[in-house]
TORTORNU-924432 format. One line per 8 residues: number of its first residue (from 1); their letters; for each residue x, y, z of N, C-alpha, C. Coordinates in pm, whole numbers, plus 32768, in hexadecimal, padded with zeros to 4 digits. Layout:
REM TORTORNU-924432
NUM) a) X:Y:Z:X:Y:Z:X:Y:Z; ... .
END
This chain:
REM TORTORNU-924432
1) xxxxxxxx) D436:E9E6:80BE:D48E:E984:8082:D441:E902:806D; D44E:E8AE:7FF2:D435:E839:7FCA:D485:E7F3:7FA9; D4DA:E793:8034:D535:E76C:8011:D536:E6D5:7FCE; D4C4:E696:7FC1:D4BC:E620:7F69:D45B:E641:7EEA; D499:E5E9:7E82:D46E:E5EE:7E0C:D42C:E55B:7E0D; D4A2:E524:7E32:D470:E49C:7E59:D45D:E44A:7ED6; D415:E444:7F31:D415:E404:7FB8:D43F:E364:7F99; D430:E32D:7F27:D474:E279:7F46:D4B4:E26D:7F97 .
9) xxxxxxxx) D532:E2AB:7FB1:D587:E27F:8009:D57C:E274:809D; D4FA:E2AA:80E6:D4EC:E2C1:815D:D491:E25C:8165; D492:E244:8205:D3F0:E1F9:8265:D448:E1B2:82BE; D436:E219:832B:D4A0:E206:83A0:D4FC:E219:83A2; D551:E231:8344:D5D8:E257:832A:D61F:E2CC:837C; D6AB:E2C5:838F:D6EF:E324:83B9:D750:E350:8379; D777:E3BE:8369:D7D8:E3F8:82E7:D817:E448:8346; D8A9:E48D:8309:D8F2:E4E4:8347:D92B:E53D:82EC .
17) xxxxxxxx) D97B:E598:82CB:D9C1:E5D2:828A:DA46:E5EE:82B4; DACB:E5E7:8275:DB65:E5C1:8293:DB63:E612:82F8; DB53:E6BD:8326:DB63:E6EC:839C:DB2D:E6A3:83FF; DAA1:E659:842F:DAAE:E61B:8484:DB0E:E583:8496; DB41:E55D:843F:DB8E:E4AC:845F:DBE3:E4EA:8473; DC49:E55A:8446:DCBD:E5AD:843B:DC9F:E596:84E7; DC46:E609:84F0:DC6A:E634:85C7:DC4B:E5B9:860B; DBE6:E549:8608:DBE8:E4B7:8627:DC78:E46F:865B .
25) xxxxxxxx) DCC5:E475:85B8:DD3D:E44E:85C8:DD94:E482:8640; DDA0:E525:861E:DDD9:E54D:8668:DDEB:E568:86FB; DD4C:E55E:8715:DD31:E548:87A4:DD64:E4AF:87E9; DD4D:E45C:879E:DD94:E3C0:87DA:DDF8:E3E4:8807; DE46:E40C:87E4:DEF2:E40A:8808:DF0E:E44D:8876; DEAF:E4B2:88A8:DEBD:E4DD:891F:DE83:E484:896A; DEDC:E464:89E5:DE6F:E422:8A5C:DE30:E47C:8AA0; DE18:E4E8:8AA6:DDAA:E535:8AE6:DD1C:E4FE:8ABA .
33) xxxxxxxx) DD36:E4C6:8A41:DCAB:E4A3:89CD:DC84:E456:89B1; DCAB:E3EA:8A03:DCE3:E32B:89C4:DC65:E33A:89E6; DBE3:E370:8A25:DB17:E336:8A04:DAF7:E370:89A9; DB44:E37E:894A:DAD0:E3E5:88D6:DA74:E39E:888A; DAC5:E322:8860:DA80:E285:8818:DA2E:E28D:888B; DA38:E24A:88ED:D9C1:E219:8950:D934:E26A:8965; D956:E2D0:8959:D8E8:E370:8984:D886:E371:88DC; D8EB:E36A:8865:D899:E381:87F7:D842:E2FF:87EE .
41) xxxxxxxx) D87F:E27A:87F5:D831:E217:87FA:D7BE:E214:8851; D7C4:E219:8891:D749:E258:88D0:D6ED:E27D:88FA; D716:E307:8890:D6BD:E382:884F:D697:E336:87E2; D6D9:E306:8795:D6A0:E2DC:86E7:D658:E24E:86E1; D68C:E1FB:8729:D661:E1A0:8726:D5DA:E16E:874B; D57B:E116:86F8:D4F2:E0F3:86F6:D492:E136:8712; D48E:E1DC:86F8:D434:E217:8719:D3FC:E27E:86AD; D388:E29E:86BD:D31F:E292:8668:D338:E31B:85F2 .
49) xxxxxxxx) D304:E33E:8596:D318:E3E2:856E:D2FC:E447:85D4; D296:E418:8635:D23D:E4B5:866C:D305:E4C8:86DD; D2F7:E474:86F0:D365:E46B:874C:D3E5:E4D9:871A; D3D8:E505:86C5:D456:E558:8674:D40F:E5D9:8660; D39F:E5F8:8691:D370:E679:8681:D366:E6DF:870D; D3B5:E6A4:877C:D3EB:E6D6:87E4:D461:E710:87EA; D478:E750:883F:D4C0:E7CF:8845:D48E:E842:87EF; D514:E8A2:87EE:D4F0:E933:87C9:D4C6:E93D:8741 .
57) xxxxxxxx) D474:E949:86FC:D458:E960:8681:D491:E9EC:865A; D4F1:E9BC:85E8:D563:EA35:85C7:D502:EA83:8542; D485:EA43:8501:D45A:EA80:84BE:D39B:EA5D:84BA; D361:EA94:8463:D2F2:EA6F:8485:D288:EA23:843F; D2D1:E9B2:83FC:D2A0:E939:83CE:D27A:E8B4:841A; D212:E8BF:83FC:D1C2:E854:8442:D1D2:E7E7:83F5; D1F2:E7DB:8390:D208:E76A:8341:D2A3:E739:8309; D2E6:E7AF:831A:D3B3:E798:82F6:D3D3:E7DC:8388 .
65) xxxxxxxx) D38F:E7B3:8409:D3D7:E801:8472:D475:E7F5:8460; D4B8:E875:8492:D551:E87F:848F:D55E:E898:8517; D599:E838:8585:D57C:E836:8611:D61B:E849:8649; D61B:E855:86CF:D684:E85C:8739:D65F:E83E:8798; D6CE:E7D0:87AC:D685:E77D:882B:D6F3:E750:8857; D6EC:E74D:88D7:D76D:E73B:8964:D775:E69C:89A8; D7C2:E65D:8973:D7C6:E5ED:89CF:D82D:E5D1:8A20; D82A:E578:8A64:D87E:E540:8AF7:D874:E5B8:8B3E .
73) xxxxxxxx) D81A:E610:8B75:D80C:E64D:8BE7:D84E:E6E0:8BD6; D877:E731:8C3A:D8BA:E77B:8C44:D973:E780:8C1D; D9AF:E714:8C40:DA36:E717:8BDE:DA41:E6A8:8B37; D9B7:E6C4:8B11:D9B5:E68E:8AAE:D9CD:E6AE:8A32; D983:E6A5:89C9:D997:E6E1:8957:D92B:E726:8926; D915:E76E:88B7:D8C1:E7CF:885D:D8C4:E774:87E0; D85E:E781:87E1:D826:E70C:870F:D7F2:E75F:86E4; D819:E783:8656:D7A3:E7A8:85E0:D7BA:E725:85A8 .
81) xxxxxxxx) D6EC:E74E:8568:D6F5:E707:8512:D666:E735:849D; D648:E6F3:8457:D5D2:E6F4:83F8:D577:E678:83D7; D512:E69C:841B:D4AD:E627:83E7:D464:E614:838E; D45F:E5DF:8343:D3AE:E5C9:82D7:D370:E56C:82E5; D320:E573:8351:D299:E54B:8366:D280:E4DD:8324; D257:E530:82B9:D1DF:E4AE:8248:D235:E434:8218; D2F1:E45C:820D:D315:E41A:81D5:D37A:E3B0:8241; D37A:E3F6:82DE:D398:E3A3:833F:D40F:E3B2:8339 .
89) xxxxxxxx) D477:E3DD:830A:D502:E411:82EE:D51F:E482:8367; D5BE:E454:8396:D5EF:E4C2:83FE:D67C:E4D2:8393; D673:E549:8386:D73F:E586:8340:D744:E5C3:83BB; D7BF:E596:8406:D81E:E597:846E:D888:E636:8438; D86D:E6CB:8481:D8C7:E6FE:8457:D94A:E711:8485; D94A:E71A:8511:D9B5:E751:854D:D9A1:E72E:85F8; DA28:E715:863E:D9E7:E708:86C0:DA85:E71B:86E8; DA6B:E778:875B:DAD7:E7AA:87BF:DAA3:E798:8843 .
97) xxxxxxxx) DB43:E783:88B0:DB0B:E77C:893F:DB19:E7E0:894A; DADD:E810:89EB:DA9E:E861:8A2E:DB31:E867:8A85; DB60:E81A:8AAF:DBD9:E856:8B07:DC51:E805:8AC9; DCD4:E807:8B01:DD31:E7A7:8B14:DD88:E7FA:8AAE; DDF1:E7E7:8A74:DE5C:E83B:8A44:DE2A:E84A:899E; DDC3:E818:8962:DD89:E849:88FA:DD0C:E854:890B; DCD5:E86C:895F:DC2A:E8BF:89AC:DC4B:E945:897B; DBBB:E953:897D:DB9D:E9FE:894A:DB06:E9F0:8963 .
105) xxxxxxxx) DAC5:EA7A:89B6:DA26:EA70:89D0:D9D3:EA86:8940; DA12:EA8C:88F4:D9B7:EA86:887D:DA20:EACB:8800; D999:EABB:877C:D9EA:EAD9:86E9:D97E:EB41:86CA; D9C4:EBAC:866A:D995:EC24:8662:D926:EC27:85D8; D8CF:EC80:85D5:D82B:EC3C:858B:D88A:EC3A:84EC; D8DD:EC6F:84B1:D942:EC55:8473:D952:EBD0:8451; D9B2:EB86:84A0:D9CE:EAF6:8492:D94D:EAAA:8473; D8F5:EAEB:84DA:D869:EA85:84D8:D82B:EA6F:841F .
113) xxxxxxxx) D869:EB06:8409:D804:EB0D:8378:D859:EAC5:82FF; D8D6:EABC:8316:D936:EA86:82DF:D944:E9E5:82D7; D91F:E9B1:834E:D8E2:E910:835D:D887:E902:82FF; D81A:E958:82EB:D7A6:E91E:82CA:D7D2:E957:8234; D80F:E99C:81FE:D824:E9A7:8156:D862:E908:8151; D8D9:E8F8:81AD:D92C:E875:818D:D8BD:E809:8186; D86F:E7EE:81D8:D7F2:E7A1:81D0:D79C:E76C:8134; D77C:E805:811A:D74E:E7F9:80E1:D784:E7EA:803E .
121) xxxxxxxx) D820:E829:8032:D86D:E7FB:7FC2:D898:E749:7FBE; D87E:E724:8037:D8B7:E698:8031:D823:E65B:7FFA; D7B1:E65D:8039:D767:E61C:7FEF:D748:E619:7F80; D785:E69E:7F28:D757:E692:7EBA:D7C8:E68B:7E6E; D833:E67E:7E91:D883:E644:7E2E:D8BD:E586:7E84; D866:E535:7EC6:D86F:E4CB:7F0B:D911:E4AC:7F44; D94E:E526:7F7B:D9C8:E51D:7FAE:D9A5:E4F8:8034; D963:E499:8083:D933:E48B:80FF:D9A0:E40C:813C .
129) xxxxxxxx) D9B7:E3DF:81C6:D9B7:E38A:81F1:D936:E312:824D; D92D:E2C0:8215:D8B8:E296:829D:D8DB:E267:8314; D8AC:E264:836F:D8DE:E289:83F9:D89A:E1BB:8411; D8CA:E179:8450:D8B5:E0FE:8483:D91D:E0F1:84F3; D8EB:E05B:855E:D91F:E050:85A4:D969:DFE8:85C6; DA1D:DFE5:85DF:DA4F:DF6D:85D9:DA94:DF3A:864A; DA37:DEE9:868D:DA82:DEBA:86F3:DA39:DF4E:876C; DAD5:DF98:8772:DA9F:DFFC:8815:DAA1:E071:87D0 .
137) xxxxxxxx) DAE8:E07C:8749:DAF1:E0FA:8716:DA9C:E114:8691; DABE:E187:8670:DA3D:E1D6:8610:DAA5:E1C9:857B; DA5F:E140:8509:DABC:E125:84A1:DA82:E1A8:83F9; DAEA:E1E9:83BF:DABA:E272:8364:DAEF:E206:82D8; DA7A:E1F0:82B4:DAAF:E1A3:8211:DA56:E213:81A5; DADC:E20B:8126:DAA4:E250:80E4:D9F2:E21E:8088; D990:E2B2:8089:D915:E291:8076:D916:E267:7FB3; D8FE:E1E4:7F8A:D8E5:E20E:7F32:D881:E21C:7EA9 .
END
């Protein structure tokens, strides 16, 4: 996959696609979840590209790694996401907790492959949100 035609829009940037702000949202409202802002901030905040090429590499690009990676510990959550490297860009796909009344130990290689079409249809038709930070929480304005 070549999911930029055009990299302008990236260098440092963070992007998401509506399934992840969708479960974001939805996770706030539970108080089981009220750290999800705190845990992603974080994770996302001021740190470098190499820094996003940790965790599970869901495929085997060294240059668009498509990763899974676990934060806040053991009752935390599961992140996909997609990096490009050269262009310093993270698209945010999807992130579920690990326990609490919408926990589940994982998403089936299915879903996984299904993120990354959504991924990659959003970048190329620029249906993205960018991911910034306002105040304590994680603000989704449309990319445009």
């Amino acid at each position: 996959m070549t999911p930029h035609t055009n990299l302008n829009h990236c260098n440092d940037q963070i992007y998401c696609i509506e399934p992840f702000k969708k479960q974001i949202q939805n996770l706030r409202k539970n108080n089981c979840y009220k750290d999800i802002d705190q845990l992603l901030i974080r994770f996302l905040r001021d740190k470098d590209i190499d820094h996003f090429r940790t965790g599970t590499l869901l495929n085997k690009s060294i240059t668009h790694p498509y990763i899974k990676h676990d934060i806040g510990g053991r009752s935390g959550y599961r992140m996909y996401y997609l990096a490009i490297i050269a262009a310093k860009c993270i698209y945010l796909a999807y992130i579920h907790p690990k326990t609490g009344s919408d926990g589940s130990p994982n998403t089936t290689n299915e879903a996984r492959t299904e993120f990354y079409k959504t991924i990659a249809k959003a970048i190329k038709d620029r249906t993205l949100y960018q991911v910034t930070v306002m105040g304590e929480l994680l603000d989704f304005s449309t990319m445009i």
